[in-house]
DOTORFI-470587 format. One record per residue: residue in one letter; y, x, z of N, C-alpha, C, O in turn. Coordinates in steps of 0.05 Angstrom, whole numbers, padded with zeros to 5 digits, always signed. Atoms other than C-alpha are relative to their C-alpha. Layout:
<atoms>
aYXZYXZYXZYXZ ...
</atoms>
This chain:
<atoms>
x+00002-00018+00023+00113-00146-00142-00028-00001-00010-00048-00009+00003 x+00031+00007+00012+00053-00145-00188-00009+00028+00003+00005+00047+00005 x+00015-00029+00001+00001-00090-00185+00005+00008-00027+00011-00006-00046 x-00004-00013+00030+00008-00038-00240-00027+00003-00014-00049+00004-00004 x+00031-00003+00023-00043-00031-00301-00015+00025+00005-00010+00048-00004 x+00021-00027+00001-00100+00013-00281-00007+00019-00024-00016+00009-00045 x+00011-00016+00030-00114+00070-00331-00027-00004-00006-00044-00012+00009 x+00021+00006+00018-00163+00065-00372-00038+00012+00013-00040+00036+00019 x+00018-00017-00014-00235+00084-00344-00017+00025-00006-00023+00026-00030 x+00000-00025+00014-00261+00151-00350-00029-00006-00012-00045-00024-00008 x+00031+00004+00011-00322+00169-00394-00028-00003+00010-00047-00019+00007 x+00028-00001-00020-00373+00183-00353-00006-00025+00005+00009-00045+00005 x+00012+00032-00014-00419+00127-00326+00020-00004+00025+00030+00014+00039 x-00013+00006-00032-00383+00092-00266-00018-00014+00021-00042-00012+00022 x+00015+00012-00028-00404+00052-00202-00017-00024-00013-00041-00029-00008 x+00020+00025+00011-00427-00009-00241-00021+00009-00023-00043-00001-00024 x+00015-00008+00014-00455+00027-00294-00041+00008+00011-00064+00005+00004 x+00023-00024-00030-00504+00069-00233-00013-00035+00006-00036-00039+00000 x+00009+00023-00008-00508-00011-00208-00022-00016-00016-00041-00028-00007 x+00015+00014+00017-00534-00037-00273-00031+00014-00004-00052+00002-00009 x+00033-00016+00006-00594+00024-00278-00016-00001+00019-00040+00002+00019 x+00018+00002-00026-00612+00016-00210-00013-00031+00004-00035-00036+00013 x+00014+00028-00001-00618-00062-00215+00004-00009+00038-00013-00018+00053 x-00019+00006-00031-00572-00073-00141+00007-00021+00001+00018-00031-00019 x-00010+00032-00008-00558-00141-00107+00016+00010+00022+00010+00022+00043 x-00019-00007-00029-00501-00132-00066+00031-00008-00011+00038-00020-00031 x-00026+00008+00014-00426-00136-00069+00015+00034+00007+00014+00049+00027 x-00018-00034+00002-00379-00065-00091+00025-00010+00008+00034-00028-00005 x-00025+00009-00006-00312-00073-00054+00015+00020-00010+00013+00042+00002 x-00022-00025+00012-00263-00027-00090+00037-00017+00010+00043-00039+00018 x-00027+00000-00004-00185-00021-00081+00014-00030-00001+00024-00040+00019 x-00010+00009+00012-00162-00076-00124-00022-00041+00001-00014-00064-00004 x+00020+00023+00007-00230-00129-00119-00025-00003+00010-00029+00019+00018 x+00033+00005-00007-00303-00146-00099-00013-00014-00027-00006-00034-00039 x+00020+00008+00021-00357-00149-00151-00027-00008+00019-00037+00004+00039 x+00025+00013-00004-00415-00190-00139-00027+00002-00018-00027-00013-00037 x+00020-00001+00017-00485-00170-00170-00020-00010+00016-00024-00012+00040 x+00026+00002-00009-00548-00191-00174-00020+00016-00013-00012+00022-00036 x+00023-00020+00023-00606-00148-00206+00023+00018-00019+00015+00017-00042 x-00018-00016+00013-00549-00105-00235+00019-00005-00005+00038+00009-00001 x-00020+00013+00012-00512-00158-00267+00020-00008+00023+00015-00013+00047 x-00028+00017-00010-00440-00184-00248-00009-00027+00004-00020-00039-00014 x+00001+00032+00010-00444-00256-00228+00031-00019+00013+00035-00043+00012 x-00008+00017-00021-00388-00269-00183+00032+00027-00002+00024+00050+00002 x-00014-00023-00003-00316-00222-00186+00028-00015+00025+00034-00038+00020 x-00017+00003-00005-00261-00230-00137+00032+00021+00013+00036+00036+00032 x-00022-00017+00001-00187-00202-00148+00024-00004+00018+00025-00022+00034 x-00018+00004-00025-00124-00191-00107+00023-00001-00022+00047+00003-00016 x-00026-00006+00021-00082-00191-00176-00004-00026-00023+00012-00029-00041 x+00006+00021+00018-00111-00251-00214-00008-00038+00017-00027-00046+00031 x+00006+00032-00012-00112-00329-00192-00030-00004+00000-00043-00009-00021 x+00029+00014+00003-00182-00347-00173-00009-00023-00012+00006-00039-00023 x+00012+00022+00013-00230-00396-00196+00013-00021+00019+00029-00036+00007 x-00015+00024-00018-00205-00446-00134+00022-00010-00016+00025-00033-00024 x-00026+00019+00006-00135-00445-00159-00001-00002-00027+00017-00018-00034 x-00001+00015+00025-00148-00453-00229-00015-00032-00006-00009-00047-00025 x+00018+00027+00003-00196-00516-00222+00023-00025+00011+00028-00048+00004 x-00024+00026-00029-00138-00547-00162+00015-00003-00032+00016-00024-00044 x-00023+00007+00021-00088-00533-00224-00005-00018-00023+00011-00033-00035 x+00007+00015+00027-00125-00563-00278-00004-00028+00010-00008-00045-00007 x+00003+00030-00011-00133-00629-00232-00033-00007+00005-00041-00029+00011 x+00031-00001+00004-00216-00607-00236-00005-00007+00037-00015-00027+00046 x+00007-00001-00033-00223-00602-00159+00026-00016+00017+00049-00014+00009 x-00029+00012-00021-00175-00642-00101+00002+00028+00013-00017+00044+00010 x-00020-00023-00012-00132-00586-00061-00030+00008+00024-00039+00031+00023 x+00011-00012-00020-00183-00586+00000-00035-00009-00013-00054-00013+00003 x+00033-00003+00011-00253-00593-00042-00014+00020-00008-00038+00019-00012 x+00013-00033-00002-00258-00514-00052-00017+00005+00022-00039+00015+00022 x+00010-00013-00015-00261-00511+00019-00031-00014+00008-00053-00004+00014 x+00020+00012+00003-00304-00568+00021-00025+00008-00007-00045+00004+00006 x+00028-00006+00012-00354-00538-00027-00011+00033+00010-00032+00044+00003 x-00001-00027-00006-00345-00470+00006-00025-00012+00034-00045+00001+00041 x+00017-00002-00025-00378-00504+00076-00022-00010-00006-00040-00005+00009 x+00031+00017+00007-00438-00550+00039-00011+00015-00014-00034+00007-00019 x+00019-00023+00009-00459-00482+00001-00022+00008+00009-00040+00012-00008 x+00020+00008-00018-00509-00475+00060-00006+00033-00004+00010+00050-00009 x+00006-00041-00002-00548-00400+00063-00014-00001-00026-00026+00020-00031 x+00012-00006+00027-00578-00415-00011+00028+00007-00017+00024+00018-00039 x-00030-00007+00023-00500-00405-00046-00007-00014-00013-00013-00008-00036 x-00016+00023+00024-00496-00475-00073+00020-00015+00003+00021-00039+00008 x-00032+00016+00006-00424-00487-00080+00012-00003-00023+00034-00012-00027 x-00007+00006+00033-00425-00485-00156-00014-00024-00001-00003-00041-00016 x+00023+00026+00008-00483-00542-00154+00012-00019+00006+00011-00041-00006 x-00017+00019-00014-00437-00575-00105+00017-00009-00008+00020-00033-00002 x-00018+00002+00015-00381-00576-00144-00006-00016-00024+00011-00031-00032 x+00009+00024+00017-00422-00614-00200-00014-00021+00003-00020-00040-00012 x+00011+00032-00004-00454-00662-00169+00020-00018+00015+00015-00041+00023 x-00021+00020-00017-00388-00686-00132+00005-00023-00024+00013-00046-00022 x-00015+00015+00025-00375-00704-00207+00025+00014-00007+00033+00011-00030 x-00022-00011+00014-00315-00664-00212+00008+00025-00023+00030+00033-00029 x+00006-00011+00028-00330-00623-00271-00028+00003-00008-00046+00000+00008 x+00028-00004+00015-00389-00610-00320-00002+00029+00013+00015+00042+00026 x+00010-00021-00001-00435-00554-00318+00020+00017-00020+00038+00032-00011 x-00012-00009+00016-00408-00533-00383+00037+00011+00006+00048+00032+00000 x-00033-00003-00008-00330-00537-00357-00002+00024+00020+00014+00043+00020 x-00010-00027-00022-00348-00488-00294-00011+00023-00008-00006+00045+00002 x+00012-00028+00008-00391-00440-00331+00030+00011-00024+00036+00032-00036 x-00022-00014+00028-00330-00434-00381+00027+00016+00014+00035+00039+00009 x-00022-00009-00023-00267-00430-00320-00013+00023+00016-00001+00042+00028 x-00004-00028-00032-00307-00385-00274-00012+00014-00019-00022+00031-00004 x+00000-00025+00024-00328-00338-00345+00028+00020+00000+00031+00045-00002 x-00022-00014+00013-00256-00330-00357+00013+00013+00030+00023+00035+00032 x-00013-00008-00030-00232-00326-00278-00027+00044+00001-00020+00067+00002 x+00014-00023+00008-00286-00266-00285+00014+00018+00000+00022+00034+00017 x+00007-00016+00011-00272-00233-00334+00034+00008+00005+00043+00030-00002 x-00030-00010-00002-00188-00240-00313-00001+00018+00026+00014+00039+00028 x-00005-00022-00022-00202-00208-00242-00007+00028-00004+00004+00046+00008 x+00010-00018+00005-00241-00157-00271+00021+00020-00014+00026+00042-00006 x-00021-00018+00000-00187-00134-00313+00012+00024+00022+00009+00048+00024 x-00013-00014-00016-00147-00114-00263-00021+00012+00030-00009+00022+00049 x+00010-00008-00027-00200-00097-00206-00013+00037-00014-00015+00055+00003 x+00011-00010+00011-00230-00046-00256+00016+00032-00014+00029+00027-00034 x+00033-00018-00004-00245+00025-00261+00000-00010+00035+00019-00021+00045 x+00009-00011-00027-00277+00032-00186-00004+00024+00002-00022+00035-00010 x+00005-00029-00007-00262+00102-00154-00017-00004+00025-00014-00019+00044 x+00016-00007-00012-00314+00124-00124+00004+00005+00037-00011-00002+00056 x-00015-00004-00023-00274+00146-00066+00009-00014+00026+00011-00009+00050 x-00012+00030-00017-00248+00077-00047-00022-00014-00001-00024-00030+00018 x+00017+00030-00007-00309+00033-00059-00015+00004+00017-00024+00027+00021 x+00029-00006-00013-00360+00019-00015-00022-00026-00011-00012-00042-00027 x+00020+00015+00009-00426-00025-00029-00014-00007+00023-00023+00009+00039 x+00018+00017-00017-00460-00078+00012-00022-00012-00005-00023-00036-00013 x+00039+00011+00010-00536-00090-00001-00009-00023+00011-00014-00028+00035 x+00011+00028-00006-00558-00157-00007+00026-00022+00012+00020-00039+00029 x-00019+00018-00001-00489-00194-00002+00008-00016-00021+00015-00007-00043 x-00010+00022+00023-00472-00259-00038+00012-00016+00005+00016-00020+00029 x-00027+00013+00002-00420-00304-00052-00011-00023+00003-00035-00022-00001 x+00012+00017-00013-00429-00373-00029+00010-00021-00031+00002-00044-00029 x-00003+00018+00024-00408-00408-00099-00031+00012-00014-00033-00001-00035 x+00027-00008+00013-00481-00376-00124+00005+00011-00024+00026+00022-00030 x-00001-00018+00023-00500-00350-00191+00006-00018-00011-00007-00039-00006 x-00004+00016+00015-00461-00386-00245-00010-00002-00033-00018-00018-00049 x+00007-00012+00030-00471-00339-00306-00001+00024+00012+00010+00028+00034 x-00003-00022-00001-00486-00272-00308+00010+00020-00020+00004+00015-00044 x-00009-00014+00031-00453-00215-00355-00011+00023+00008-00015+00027+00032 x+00007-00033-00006-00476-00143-00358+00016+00008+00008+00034-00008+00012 x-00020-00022-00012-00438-00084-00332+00017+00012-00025+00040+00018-00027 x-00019-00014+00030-00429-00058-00407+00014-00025-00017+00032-00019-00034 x-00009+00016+00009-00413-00122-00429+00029-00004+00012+00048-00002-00004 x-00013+00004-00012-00365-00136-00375+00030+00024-00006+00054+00018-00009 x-00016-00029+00004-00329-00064-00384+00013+00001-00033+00036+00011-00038 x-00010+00008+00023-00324-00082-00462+00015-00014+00002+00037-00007-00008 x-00014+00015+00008-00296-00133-00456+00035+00003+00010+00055-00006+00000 x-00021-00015-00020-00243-00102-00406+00019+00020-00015+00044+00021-00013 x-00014-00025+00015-00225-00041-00453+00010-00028-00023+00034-00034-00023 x-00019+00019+00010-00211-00102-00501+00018-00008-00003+00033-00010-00022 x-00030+00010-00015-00162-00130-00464+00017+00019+00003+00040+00015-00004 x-00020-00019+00000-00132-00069-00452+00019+00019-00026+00039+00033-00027 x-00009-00007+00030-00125-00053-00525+00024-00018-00014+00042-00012-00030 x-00021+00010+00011-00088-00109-00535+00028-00001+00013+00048-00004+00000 x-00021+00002-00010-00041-00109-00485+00012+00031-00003+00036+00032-00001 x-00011-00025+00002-00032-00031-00494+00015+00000-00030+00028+00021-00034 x-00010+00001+00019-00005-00048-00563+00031-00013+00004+00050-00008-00011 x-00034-00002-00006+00061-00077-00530+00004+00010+00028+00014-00002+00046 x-00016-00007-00019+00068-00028-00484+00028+00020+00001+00030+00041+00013 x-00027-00010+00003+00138-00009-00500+00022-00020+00025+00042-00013+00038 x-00012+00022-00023+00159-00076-00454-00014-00008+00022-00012-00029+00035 x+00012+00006-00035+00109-00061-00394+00012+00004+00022+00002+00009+00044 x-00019-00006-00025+00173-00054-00355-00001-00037+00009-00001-00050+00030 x+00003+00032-00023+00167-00129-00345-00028-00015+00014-00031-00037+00025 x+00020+00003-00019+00107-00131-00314+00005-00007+00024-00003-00030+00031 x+00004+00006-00018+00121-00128-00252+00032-00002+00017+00036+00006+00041 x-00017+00006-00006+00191-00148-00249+00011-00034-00007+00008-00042-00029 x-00007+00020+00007+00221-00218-00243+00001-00016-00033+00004+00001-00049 x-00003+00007+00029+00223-00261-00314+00016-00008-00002+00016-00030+00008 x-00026+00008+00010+00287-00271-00339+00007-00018-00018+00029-00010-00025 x-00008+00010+00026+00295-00321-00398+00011+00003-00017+00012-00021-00025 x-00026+00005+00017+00346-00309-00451-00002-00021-00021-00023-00026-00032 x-00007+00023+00021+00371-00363-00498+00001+00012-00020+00015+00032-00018 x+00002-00016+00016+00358-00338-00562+00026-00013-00027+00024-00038-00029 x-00016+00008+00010+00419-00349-00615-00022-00014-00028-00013-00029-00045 x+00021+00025+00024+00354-00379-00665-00023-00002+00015-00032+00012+00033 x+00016+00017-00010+00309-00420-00651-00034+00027-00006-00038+00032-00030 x+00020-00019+00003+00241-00364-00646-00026-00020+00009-00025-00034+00029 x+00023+00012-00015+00163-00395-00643-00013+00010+00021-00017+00033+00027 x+00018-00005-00026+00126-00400-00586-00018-00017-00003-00016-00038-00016 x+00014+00016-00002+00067-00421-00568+00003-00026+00028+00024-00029+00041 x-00012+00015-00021+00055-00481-00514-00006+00012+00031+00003+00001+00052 x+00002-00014-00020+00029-00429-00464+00027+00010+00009+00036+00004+00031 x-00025-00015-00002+00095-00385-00472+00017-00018+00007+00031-00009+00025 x-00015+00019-00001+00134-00450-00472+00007-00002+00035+00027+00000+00048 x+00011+00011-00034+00104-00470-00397+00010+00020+00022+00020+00012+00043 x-00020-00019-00007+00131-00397-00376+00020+00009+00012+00029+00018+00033 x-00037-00004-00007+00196-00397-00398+00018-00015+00012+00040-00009+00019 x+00000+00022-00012+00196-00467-00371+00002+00004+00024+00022-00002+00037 x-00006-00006-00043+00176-00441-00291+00016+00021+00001+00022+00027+00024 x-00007-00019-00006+00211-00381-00305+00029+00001+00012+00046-00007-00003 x-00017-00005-00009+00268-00366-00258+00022+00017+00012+00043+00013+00024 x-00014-00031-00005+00290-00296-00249-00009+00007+00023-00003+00029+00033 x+00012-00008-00033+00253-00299-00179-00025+00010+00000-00033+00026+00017 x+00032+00000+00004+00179-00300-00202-00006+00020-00021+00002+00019-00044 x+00013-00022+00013+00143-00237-00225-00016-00010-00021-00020-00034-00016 x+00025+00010+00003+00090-00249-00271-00025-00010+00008-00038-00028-00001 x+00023+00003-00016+00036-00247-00228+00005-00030+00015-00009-00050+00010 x-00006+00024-00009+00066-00300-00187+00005-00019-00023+00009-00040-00009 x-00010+00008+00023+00083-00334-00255-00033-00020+00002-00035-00044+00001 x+00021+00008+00010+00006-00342-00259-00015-00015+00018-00028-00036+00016 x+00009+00020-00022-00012-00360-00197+00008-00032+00001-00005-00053+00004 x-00015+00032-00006+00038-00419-00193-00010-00025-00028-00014-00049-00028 x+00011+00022+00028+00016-00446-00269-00034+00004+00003-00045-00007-00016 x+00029-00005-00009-00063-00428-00242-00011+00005-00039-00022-00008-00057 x+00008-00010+00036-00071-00387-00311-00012+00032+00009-00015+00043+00030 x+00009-00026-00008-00097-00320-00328+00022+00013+00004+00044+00006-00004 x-00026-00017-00004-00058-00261-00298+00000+00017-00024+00022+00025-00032 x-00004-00017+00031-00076-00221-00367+00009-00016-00010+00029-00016+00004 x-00004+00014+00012-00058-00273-00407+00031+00002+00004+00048+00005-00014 x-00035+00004-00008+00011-00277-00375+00016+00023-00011+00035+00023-00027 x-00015-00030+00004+00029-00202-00376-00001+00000-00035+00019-00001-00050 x+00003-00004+00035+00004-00198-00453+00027-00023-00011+00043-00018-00028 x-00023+00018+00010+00052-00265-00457+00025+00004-00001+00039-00001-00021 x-00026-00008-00007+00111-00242-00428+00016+00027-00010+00040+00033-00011 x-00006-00033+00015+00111-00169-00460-00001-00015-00025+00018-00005-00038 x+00001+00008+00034+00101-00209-00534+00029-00016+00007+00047-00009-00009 x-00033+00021-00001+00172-00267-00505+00013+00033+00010+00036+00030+00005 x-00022-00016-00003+00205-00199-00485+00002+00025-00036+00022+00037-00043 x+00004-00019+00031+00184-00155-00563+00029-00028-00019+00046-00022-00035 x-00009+00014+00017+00216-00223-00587+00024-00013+00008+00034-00033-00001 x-00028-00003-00011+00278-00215-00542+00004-00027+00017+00025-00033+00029 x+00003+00029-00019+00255-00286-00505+00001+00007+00027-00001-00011+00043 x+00000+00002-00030+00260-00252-00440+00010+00034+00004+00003+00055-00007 x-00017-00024-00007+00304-00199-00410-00014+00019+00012-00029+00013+00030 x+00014-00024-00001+00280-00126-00408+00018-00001+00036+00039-00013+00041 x-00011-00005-00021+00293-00107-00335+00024+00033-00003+00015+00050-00019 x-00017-00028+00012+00355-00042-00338-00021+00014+00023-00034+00008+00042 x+00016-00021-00006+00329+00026-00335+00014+00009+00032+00033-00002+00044 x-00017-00009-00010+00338+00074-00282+00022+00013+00009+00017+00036+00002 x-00023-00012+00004+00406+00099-00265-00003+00029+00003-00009+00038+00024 x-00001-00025+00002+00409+00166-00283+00014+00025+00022+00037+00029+00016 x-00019-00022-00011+00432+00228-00228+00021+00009-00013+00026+00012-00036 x-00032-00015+00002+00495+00256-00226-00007+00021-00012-00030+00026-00006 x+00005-00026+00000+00494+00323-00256+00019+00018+00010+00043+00020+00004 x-00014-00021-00025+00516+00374-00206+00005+00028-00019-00011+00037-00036 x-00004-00017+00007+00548+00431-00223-00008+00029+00014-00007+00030+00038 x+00019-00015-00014+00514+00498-00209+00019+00012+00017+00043+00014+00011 x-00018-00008-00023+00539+00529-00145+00000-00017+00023-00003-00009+00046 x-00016+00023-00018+00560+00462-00113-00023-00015+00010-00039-00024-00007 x+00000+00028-00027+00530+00415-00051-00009-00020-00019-00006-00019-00043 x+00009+00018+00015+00499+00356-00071+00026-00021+00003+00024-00041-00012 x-00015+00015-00003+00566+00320-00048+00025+00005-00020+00044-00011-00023 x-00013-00002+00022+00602+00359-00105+00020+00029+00004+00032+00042-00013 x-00022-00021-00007+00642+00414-00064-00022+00021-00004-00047+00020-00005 x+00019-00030+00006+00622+00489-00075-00011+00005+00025-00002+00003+00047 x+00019-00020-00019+00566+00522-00043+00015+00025+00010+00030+00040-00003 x-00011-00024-00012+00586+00572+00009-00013+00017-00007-00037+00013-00010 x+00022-00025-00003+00563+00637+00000-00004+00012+00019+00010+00013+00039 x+00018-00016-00017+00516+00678+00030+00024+00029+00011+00041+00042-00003 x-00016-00029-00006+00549+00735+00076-00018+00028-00013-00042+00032-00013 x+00017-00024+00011+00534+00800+00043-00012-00001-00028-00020+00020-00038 x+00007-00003+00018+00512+00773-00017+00013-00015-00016+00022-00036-00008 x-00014+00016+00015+00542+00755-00083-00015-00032-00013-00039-00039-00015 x+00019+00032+00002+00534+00676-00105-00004+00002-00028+00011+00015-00044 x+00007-00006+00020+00497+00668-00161-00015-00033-00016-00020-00053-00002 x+00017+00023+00008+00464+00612-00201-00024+00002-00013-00030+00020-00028 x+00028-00005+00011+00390+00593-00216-00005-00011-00023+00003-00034-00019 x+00010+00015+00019+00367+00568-00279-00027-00003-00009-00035+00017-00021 x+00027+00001+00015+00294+00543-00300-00008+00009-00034-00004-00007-00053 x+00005-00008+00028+00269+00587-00366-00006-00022-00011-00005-00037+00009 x+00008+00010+00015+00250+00542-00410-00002+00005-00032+00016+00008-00048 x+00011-00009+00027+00213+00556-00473+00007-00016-00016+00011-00039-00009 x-00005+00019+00013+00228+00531-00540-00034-00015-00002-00057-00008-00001 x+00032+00020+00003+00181+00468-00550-00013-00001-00023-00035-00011-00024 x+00013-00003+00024+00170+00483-00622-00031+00022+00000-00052+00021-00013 x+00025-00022-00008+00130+00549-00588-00011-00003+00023-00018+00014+00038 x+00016-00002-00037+00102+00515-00525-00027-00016-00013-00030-00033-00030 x+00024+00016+00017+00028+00502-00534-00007-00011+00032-00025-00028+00032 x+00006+00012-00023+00022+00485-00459+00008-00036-00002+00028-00046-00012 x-00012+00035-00001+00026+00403-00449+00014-00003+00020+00032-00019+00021 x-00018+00015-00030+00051+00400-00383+00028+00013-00005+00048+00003+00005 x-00026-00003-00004+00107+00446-00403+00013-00017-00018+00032-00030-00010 x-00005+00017+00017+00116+00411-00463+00012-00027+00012+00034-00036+00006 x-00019+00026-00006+00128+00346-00426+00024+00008+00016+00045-00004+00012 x-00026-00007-00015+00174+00387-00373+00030+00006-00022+00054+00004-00017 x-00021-00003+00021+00216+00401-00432+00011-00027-00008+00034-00033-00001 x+00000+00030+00007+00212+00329-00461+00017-00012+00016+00037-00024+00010 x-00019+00015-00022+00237+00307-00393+00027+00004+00000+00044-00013+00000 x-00027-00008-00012+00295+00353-00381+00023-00004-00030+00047-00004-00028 x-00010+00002+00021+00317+00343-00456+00015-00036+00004+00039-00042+00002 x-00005+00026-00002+00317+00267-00446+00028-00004+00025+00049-00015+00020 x-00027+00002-00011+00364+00274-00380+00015+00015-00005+00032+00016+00013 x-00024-00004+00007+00408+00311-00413+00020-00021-00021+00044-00027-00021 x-00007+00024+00011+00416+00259-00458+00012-00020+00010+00030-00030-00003 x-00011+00018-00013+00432+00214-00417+00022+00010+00021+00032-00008+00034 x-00022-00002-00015+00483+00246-00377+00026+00000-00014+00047+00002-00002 
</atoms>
């Protein structure tokens, strides 16, 4: 199953923010990821919800299968396994500053806010691929709320997130691009998105935003809602037979007041209303 979309991060400064004023070399382990700074900056992110730089380089045919690990042991105690990686010859400078930008800025997505709660910080820890690029903390966080703007614009079909991808045949022919194509192509009703991304060594944002735009355009099956409770009648057992009554006392039934919502200025009741309106609806 795929991890779900973190809310949005709150206003206040956060952990990288504090990281960037202080000017910290270390690595922040939170819930979801490890950030790697140096002097404040990000240089290095790694996620538990996004395909790494490894498997996107293996996928693109940039690196052979066992030359990660390769470049992972000739890094040495200076962290050069990015340097290593271009002088084997198997990509430019230019090609890995561009793949390990975007591998970045995709774990970050999802590794991103850090509660305070869960992270901890290790002073003076570094990643053995070295510094490739660096981004700011506010840069990094921009660019994050970005992403999240656009994908929050179809979230009416973030039920397939993190459910299998279904295909449907569409009775006309609908465009796609050749990303979406490649997709609907591995897609088998078995593979989540996340796994979707891993196996095509793509972004994991990239996917979800893809797969929520082939499901708006009916290219891929909404997963069904959930099935609604029974509605019990008052008195009665949850198996349907009447409640015994109490000796001594007469049986009676409870009902929750509920206010009209035209005069509720409370939100929470407001949504409790919203709710119980909706399963009635559906029963």
């Amino acid at each position: 199953m795929g991890l779900p979309i973190p809310p949005p991060p709150p206003a206040p400064a956060g952990l990288l923010d504090r990281c960037a004023a202080e000017r910290v070399t270390g690595a922040l382990h939170g819930p979801h990821g490890c950030f790697y700074l140096l002097d404040g900056a990000v240089y290095c992110v790694e996620g538990t919800a996004a395909p790494g730089l490894d498997i996107r380089l293996i996928a693109a045919g940039k690196v052979p299968p066992q030359g990660w690990q390769y470049a992972a042991e000739r890094a040495g105690p200076q962290q050069r396994g990015a340097q290593f990686l271009v002088s084997e010859g198997w990509l430019t400078q230019s090609e890995l500053e561009i793949c390990h930008l975007a591998a970045l800025l995709d774990a970050a997505f999802f590794a991103l806010p850090l509660p305070p709660e869960a992270t901890s910080f290790t002073p003076g820890t570094a990643h053995w691929l070295g510094v490739v690029r660096t981004i700011s903390a506010s840069a990094l966080q921009q660019a994050t709320a970005h992403r999240r703007a656009l994908l929050d614009r179809l979230h009416p079909w973030a039920a397939v997130d993190s459910s299998p991808v279904i295909p449907v045949r569409p009775r006309t022919s609908a465009p796609t691009t050749g990303r979406q194509r490649r997709l609907l192509d591995r897609a088998d009703g078995r593979h989540t998105p996340h796994e979707l991304a891993r196996l095509l060594g793509q972004s994991a944002f990239a996917t979800l935003l893809d797969i929520r735009r082939l499901a708006a355009a009916g290219l891929v099956q909404l997963p069904p809602a959930p099935a609604a409770l029974p509605r019990r009648r008052p008195g009665a057992c949850l198996d349907g037979q009447p409640a015994p009554a109490a000796e001594g006392r007469p049986t009676a039934t409870w009902q929750l007041p509920v206010p009209d919502l035209l005069d509720t200025a409370d939100p929470d009741i407001a949504l409790l209303v919203r709710l119980r309106t909706a399963l009635e609806e559906n029963l």
